[in-house]
C-alpha positions, 0 to 999 in steps of 0.5 A, a space after each residue: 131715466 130722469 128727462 130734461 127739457 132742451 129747448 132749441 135742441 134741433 140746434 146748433 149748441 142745443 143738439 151738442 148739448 142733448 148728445 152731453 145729456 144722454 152721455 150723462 144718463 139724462 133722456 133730453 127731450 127737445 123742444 124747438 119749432 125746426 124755424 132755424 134748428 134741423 129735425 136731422 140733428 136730434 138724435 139723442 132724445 125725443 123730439 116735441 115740435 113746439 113754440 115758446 110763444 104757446 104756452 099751452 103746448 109748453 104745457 102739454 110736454 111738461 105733463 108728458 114727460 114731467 122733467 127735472 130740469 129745463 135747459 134753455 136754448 132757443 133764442 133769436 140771436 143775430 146781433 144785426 138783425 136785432 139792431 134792425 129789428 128789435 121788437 122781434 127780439 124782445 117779443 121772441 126771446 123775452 115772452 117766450 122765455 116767461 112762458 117756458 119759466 112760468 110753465 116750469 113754475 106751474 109744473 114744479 120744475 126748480 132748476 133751470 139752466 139758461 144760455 145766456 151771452 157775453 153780449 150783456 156785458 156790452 163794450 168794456 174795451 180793454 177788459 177781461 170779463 168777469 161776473 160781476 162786471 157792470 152789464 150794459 149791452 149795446 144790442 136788443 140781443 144782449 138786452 133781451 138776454 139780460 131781461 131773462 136773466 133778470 126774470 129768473 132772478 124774480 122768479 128765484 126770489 118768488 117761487 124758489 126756481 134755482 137757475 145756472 146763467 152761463 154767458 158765453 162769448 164765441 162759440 166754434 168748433 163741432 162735434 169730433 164724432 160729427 154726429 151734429 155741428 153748426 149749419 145756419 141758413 142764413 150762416 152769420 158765424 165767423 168759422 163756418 163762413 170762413 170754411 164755406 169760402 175756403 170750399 168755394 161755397 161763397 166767393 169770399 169772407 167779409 172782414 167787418 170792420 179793419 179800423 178797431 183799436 186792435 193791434 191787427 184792427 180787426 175784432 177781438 173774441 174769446 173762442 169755446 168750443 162747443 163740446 167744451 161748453 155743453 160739458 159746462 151745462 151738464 155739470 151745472 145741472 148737476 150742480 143744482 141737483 147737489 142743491 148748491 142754488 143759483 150762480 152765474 158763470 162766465 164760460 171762456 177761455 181767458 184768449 182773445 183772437 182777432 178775426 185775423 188771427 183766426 184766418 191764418 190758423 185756418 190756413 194752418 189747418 186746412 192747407 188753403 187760402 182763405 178769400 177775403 174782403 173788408 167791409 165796413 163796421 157792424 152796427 152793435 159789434 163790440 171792440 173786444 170781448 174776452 173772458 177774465 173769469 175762472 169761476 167755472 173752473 173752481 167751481 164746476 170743476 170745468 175744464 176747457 179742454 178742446 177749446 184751442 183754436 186749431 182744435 175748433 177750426 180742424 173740428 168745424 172743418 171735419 164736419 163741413 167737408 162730411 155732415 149738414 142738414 136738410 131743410 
């Protein structure tokens, strides 16, 4: 069985991403150092407890396991707290991200599948992003990423690494078979924090920000569930092992959903209301970000299929009410 190296795969989209794998006949072994991801949550593949920023342990699993691949998950990735801190953020996600792609150059590794985000593309109000859309992001978040994707670009050009970027907007939903999902502590997505409210677990959900130039004035973003967007990176890996090189590809379903909208359909899902307050903008929040692309689609074949809203929310809502992790 041909083994695939998923860092940050004891987390949210890293564990629905090692199950895909295994699904595909690939033997995912996950890297992670367990600081934000779940030891319960790998489930599909070995685990190798392990620091990007050791580039002598990265080294030790690729000798072990001699992978075909890296899959590139883990990352630093809160938008505020790399406005606050972002030092934190170019040193974690930039250097550990040259030492895993250097480790896969030393280790012969040629293709390599990274997680990237529309975040790169910083604030085009009123624009539906494609790839070629100028990226200038607004956020040591979405700048680090950028960094990396320009690394593998150089390290393409040197070594012959071939790599699939996907930037991705919001990731929701869960797992239908609830093996895995999303559970963060601290949670900062929109969804889980939504239901943690609905269920009495926090007294209300912020709505940050009620003065955007929306039509409901609350953020806009374009929602992929998570199995969908797992589908995608296994079908870019298989595009890099039928030798079609590097590409970028946006992954998003073309619909924008003021954080509005998504109450209401939570409502519609869950038959309870959903306590709310306003609070003031986030530093580093973009207006509107949706997707304009349909690369994935033609290309990969890729097809969104269970990323409608109701769909996200009901799958996010069945893992709340019967599945998280213990620290």
């Amino acid at each position: 069985m041909k083994n695939v190296i998923v860092t940050g795969g004891a987390g949210y989209i890293g564990s629905h991403a090692c199950k895909a794998l295994a699904a595909a006949g690939f033997n995912p072994v996950t890297f992670d150092n367990i600081s934000t991801g779940w030891e319960e949550a790998v489930k599909f593949g070995p685990l190798e407890r392990g620091d990007l920023m050791d580039r002598a342990r990265i080294d030790e699993v690729f000798a072990q396991y001699k992978p075909v691949a890296v899959m590139h998950f883990a990352a630093l990735s809160q938008v505020g707290e790399s406005m606050a801190e972002p030092g934190k953020y170019w040193r974690s996600n930039v250097n550990g991200s040259l030492n895993l792609i250097e480790a896969c150059v030393a280790a012969g590794v040629k293709h390599f599948v990274f997680s990237s985000t529309c975040a790169t593309y910083g604030d085009h109000d009123n624009v539906m992003l494609d790839e070629e859309v100028q990226q200038t992001p607004i956020n040591a978040y979405g700048a680090s990423k950028r960094a990396i994707e320009d690394m593998l670009k150089d390290f393409g050009a040197a070594f012959g690494l071939e790599s699939v970027i996907f930037r991705y907007f919001n990731v929701a939903g869960a797992d239908p078979d609830a093996e895995v999902g999303e559970f963060h502590q601290p949670e900062t997505h929109l969804i889980p924090l939504m239901l943690d409210a609905i269920d009495g677990k926090r007294d209300a959900l912020t709505i940050y920000g009620t003065d955007y130039e929306t039509p409901d004035g609350t953020c806009i973003r374009d929602y992929v569930h998570v199995c969908d967007l797992v589908d995608a990176h296994v079908l870019g890996l298989k595009w890099l092992q039928d030798g079609k090189g590097s590409r970028v590809f946006n992954l998003g379903t073309g619909s924008g959903f003021s954080v509005r909208e998504v109450i209401d359909q939570s409502r519609i899902v869950t038959n309870r209301e959903v306590p709310y307050k306003e609070g003031a903008r986030r530093a580093g929040d973009c207006t509107k970000l949706v997707s304009g692309s349909t690369r994935a689609e033609k290309e990969l074949g890729w097809v969104p299929e269970r990323s409608k809203m109701d769909q996200m929310i009901a799958d996010a809502w069945r893992w709340h009410q019967n599945g998280h992790y213990d620290k």
